[in-house]
N, CA, C and O of each residue as an XYZ file, in Angstrom:
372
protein
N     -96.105    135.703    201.012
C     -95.385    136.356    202.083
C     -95.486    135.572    203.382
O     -94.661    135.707    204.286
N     -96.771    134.557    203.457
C     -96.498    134.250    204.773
C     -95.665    132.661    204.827
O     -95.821    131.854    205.743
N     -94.928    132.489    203.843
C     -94.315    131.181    203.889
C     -92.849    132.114    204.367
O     -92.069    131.409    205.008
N     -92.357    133.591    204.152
C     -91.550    134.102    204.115
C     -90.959    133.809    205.426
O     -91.574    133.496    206.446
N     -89.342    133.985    205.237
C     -88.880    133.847    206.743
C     -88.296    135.832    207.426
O     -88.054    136.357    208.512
N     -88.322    136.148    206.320
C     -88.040    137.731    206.206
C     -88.782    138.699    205.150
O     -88.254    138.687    204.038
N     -89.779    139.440    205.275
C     -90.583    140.718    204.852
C     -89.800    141.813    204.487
O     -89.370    142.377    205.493
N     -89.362    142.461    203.197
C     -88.911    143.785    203.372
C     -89.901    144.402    202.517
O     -90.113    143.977    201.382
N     -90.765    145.788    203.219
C     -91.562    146.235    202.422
C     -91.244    147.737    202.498
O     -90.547    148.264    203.365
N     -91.777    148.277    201.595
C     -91.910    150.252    201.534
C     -92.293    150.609    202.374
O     -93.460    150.399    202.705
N     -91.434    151.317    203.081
C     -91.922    151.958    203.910
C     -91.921    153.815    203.781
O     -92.155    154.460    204.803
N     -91.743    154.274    202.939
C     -91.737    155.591    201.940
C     -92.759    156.469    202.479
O     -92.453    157.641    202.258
N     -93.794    156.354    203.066
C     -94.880    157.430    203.230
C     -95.620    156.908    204.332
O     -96.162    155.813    204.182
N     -95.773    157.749    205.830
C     -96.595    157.913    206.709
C     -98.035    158.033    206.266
O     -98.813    157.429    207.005
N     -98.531    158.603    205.341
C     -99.917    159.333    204.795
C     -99.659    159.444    203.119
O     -98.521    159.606    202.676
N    -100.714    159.350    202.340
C    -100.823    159.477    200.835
C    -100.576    161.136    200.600
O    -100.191    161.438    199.471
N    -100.750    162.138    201.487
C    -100.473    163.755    201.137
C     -99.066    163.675    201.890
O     -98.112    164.402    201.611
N     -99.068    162.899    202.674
C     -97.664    163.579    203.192
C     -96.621    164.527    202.745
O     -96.335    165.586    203.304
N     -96.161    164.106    201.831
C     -95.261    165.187    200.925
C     -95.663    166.578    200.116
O     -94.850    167.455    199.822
N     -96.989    166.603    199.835
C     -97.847    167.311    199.649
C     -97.981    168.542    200.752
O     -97.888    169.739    200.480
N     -98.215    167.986    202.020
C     -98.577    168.687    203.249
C     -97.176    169.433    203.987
O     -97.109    170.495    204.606
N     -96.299    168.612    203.715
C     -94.749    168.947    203.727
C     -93.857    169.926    202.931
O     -92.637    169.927    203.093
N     -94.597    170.914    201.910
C     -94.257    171.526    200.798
C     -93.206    170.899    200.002
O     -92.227    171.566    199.666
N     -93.325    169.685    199.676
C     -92.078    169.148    199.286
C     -92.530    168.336    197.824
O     -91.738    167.727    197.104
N     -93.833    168.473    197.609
C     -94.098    167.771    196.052
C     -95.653    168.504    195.879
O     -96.362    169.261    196.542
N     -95.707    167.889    194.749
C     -97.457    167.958    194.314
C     -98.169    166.641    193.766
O     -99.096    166.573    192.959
N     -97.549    165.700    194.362
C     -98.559    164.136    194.080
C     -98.521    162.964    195.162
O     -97.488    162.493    195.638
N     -99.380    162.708    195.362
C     -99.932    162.037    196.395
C     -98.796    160.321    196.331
O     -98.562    159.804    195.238
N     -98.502    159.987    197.043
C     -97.866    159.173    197.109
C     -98.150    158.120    196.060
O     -97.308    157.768    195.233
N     -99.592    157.551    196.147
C    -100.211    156.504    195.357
C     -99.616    156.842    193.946
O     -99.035    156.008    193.253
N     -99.805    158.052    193.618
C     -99.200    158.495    192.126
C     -97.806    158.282    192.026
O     -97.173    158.516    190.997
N     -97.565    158.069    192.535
C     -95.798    157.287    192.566
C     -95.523    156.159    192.965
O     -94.377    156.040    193.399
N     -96.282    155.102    192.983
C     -96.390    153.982    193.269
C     -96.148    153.706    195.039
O     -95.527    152.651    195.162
N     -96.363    154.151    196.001
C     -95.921    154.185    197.104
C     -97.497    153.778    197.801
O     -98.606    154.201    197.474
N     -97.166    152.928    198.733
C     -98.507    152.269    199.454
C     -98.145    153.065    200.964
O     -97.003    153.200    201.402
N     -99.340    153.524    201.601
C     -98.844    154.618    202.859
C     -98.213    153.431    204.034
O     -97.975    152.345    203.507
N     -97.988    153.489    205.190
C     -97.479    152.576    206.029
C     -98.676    152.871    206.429
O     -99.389    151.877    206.282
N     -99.339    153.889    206.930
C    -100.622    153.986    208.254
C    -101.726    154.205    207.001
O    -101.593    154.602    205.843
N    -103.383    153.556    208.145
C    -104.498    153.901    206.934
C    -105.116    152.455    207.153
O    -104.486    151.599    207.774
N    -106.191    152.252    206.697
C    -106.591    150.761    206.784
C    -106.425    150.272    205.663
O    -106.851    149.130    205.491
N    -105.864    150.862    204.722
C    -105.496    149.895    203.323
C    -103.594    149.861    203.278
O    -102.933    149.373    202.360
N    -103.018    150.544    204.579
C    -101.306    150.564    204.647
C    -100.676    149.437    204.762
O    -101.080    148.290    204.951
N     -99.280    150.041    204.579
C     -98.536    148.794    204.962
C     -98.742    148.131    206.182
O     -98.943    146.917    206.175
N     -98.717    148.818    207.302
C     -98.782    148.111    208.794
C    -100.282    147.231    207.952
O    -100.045    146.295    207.189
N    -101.513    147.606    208.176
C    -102.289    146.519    207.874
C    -102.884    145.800    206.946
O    -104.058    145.552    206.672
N    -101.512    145.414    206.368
C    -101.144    144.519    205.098
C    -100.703    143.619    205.901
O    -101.323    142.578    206.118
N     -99.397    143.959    206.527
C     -98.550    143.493    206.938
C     -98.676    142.527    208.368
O     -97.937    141.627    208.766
N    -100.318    143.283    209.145
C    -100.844    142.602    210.507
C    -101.387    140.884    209.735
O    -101.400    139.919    210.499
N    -101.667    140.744    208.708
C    -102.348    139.737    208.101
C    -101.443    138.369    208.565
O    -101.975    137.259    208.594
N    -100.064    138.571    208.910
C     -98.923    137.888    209.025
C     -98.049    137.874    210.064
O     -97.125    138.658    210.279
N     -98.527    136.601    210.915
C     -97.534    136.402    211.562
C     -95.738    135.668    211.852
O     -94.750    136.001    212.506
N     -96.003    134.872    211.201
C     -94.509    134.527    210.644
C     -93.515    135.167    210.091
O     -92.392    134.722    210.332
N     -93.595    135.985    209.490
C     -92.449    136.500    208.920
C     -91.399    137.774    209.492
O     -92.140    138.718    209.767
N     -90.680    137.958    209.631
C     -89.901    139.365    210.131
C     -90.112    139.954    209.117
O     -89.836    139.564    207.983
N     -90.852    141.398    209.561
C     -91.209    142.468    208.552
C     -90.772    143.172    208.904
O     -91.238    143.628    209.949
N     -89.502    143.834    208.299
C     -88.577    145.807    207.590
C     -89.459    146.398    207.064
O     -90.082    145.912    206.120
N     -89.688    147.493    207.525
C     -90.073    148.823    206.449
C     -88.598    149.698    205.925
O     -88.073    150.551    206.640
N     -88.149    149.366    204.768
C     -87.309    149.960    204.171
C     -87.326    151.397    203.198
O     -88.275    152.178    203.265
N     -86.646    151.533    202.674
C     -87.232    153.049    201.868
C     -87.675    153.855    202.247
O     -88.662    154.304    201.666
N     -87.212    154.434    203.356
C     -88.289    155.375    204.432
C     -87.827    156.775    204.052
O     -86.673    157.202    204.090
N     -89.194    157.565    203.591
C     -88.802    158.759    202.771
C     -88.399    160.072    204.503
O     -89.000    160.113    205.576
N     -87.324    160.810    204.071
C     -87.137    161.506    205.393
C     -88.248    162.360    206.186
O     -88.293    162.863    207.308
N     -89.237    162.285    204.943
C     -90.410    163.219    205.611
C     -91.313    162.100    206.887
O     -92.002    162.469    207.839
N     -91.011    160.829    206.490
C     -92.133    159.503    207.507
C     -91.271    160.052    208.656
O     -90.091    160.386    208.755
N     -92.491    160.007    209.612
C     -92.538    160.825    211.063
C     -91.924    159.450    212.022
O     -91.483    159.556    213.166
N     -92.025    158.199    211.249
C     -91.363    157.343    211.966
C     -89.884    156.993    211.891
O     -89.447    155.943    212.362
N     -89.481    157.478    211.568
C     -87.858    157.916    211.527
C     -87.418    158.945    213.026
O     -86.337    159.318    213.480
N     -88.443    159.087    213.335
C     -88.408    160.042    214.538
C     -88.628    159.290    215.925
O     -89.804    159.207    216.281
N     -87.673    158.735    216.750
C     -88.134    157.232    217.881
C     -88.736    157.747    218.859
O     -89.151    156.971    219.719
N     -88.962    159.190    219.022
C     -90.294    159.413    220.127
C     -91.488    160.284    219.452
O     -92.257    161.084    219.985
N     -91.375    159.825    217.980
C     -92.889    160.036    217.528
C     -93.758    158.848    217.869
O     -93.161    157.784    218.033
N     -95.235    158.860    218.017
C     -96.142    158.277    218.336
C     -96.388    157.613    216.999
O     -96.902    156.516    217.222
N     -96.261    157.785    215.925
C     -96.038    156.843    214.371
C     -94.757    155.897    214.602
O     -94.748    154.690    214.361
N     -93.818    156.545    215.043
C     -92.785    155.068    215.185
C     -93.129    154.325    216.148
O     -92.712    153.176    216.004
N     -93.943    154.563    217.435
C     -94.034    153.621    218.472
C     -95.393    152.840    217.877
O     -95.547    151.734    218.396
N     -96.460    153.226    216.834
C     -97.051    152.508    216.267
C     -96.893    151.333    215.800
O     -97.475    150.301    216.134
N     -95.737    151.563    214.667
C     -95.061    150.854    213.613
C     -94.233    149.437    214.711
O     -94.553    148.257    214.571
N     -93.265    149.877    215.647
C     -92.884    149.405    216.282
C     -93.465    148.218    217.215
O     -92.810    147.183    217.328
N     -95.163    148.438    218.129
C     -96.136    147.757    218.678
C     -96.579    146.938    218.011
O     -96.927    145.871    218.518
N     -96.721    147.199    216.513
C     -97.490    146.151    215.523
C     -96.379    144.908    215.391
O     -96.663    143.734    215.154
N     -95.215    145.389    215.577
C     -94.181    143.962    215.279
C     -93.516    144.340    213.691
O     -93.336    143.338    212.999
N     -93.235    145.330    213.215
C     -92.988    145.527    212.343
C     -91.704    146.611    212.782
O     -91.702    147.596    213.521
N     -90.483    145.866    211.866
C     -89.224    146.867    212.221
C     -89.135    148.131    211.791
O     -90.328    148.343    211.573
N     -88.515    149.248    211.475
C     -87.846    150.310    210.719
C     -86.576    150.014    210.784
O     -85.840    149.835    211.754
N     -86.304    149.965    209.132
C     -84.425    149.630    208.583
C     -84.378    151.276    208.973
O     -85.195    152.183    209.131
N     -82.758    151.076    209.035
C     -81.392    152.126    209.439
C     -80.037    152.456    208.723
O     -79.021    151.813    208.987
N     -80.048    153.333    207.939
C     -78.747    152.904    207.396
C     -77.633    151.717    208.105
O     -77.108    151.937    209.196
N     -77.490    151.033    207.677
C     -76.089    150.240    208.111
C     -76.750    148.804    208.268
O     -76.168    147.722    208.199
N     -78.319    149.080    208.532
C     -78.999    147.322    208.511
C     -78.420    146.136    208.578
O     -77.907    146.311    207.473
N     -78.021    145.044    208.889
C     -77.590    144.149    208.420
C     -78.738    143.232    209.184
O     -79.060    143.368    210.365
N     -79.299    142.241    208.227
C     -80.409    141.559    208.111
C     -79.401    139.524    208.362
O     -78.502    139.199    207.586
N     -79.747    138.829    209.211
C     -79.519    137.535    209.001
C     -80.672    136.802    209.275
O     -81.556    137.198    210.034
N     -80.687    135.473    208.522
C     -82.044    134.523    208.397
C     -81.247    133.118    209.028
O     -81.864    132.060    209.149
C-alpha cells in the first residue's frame, strides 16, 4: 500500500457493535468481515502507517456516524488525512 498512488479501503463500521447498538443486527462487524475505521487496531490506524498514498474510506455503512460532517467521527477521519467517498466520487491519479 505504500508504493500506492491511491488507497481505497472499508470504511463500513465506526465501532465492531455498532450495528448491534443500533438495533439493526446481531453480529459484530468482525463477524462479517468488516475492520472498524476507529479503535487502535482500525482502519484510520492502519491507514496512519502511510504517508504517500490518497486514502478513501468507501463502503460506508449508513449507520458510520461519519457520514454525518458535523459529527466529531467525521472530523476525526477527516484530520488524520483520510477521505470519506460520496455517492458520485470520481477519483483521478
Amino acid at each position: 500500500m505504500k508504493d500506492a498512488d491511491c488507497v481505497m479501503m472499508d470504511g463500513t463500521l465506526w465501532t465492531d457493535d455498532e450495528m448491534i447498538r443500533a438495533g439493526l443486527g446481531t453480529s459484530l462487524g468482525s463477524e462479517m468481515g468488516h475492520l472498524s475505521v476507529s479503535g487502535d487496531d482500525g482502519m484510520l490506524a492502519l491507514l496512519s502507517q502511510f504517508d504517500k498514498p490518497r486514502k478513501v474510506l468507501i463502503h460506508i455503512n449508513n449507520t458510520n456516524p461519519i457520514l454525518d460532517p458535523d459529527s466529531p467521527e467525521h472530523h476525526a477521519v477527516r484530520e488524520s488525512g483520510v477521505e470519506i467517498a460520496f455517492d458520485g466520487m470520481e477519483i483521478q491519479i
